[in-house]
C-alpha positions, -999 to +999 in steps of 0.1 A: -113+549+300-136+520+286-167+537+273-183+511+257-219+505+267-223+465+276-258+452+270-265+420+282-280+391+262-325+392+277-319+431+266-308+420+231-331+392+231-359+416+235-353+442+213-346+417+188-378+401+196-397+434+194-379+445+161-388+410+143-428+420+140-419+456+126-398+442+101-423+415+090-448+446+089-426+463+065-418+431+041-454+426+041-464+464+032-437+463+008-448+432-013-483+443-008-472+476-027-456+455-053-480+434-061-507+467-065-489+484-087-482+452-105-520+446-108-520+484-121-501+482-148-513+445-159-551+461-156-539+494-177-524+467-206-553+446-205-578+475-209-558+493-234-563+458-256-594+455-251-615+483-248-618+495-285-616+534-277-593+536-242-604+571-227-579+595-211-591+578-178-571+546-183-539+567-181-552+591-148-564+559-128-525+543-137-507+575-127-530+583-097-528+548-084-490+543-092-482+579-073-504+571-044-486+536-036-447+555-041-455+592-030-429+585-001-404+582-029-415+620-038-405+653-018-409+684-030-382+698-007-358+677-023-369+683-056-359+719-052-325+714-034-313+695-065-316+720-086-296+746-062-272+724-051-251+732-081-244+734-119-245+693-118-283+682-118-286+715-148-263+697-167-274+660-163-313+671-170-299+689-205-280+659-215-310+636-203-334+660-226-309+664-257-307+626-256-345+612-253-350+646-283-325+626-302-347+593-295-377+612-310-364+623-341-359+578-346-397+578-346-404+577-380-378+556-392-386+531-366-423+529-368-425+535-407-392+525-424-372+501-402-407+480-397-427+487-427-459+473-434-461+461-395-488+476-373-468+502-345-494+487-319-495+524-307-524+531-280-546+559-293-567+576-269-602+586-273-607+625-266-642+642-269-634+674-283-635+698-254-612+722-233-616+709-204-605+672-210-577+687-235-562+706-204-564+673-180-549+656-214-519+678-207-515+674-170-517+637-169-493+631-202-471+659-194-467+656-155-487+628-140-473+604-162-434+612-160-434+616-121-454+581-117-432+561-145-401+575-124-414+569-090-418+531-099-396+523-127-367+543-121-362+550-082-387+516-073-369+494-097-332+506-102-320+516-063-303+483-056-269+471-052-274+437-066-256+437-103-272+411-113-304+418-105-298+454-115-296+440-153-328+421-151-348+449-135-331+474-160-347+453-192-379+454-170-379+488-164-374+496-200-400+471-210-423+483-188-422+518-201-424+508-236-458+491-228-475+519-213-479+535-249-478+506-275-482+471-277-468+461-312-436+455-316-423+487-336-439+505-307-424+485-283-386+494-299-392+530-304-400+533-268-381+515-251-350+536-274-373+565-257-370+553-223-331+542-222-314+579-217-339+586-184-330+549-173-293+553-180-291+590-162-310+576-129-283+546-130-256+572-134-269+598-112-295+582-088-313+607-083-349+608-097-356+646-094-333+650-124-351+616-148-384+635-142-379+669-150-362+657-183-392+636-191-416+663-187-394+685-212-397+661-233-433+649-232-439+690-235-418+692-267-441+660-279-474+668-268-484+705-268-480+708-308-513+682-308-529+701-280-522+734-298-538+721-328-567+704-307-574+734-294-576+759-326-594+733-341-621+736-317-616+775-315-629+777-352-656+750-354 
């Protein structure tokens, strides 16, 4: 028996004709997201240059805003079922980790030996010396940040199936990391080294969950020893 269901060519017609705005909508919310957290990030570079002491602020207004306009690319649900869905994610956020902790340990030859003389072009915050900022210090650079530079990035950047494209938006992802800590040129290198094993694990793995929770490992292993010192240091003044 025939069981296909016939529909006849004024019901296409309509439901084509009443799909076209939504999908207009979307295109429209989707550039206009684009283009915000393009602004973002061109705003965060422009401020870091010239403002002669950035503050901590520069870097929670960037990760706020960059979470707020990809949140839907964010579930905590789904965050947790990668890590019990087997041995796999485990593994792929330890090599992700043991690979950006090999990219560290390049820092000083970059910056200092394989560019001598040549300014890093590093961006150096400005901190006044108290325990509260010192904790938000932490939360921004050690979890705001990560999730945010993933969200847009990784998952925003790198989820299409064009190849070509995929190549170009790879450099640009890589690029665009680098520049939200340095603006010279040694910088620029050492963090984009930094930033090539979470690119190259989302490409592998696709899945972001994994990219984030390696990055935060990592930004732990490089900020707390500064916040631990920070922190006696203001115990004993």
């Amino acid at each position: 028996m025939d069981t296909t269901v016939y529909t006849s060519s004024s019901a296409v017609k309509k439901r084509e004709h009443h799909s076209a705005p939504a999908a207009k909508k979307v295109n429209k919310l989707t550039i206009a997201k684009w283009v915000a957290a393009a602004a973002l990030v061109i705003a965060f570079t422009v401020s870091t240059e010239v403002i002669k002491h950035p503050g901590l602020f520069l870097y929670v207004i960037l990760a706020a805003g960059l979470i707020a306009l990809f949140h839907k690319e964010f579930s905590i649900k789904a965050f947790g079922k990668t890590y019990i869905s087997g041995w796999k994610p485990w593994a792929w956020t330890a090599v992700c980790a043991l690979l950006a902790f090999g990219a560290v340990q390049l820092k000083t030859y970059i910056l200092w030996d394989l560019f001598f003389g040549k300014d890093p072009g590093l961006i150096s915050l400005f901190l006044k010396e108290n325990y509260f900022e010192e904790a938000f210090y932490a939360i921004t650079m050690m979890v705001l940040l990560p999730v945010a530079e993933n969200l847009f990035l990784r998952k925003g950047l790198l989820s299409g199936n064009n190849k070509a494209l995929m190549v170009v938006f790879t450099i640009v992802s890589l690029v665009g990391s680098a520049i939200l800590f340095a603006h010279g040129i040694p910088g620029i290198v050492y963090y984009v080294i930094l930033a090539a094993p979470f690119t190259a694990v989302y490409l592998i793995t696709k899945n972001v969950y994994i990219t984030i929770t390696a990055q935060i490992i990592i930004s732990a292993y490089i900020y707390i020893p500064d916040i631990a010192y920070d922190i006696a240091r203001m115990m004993l003044r």
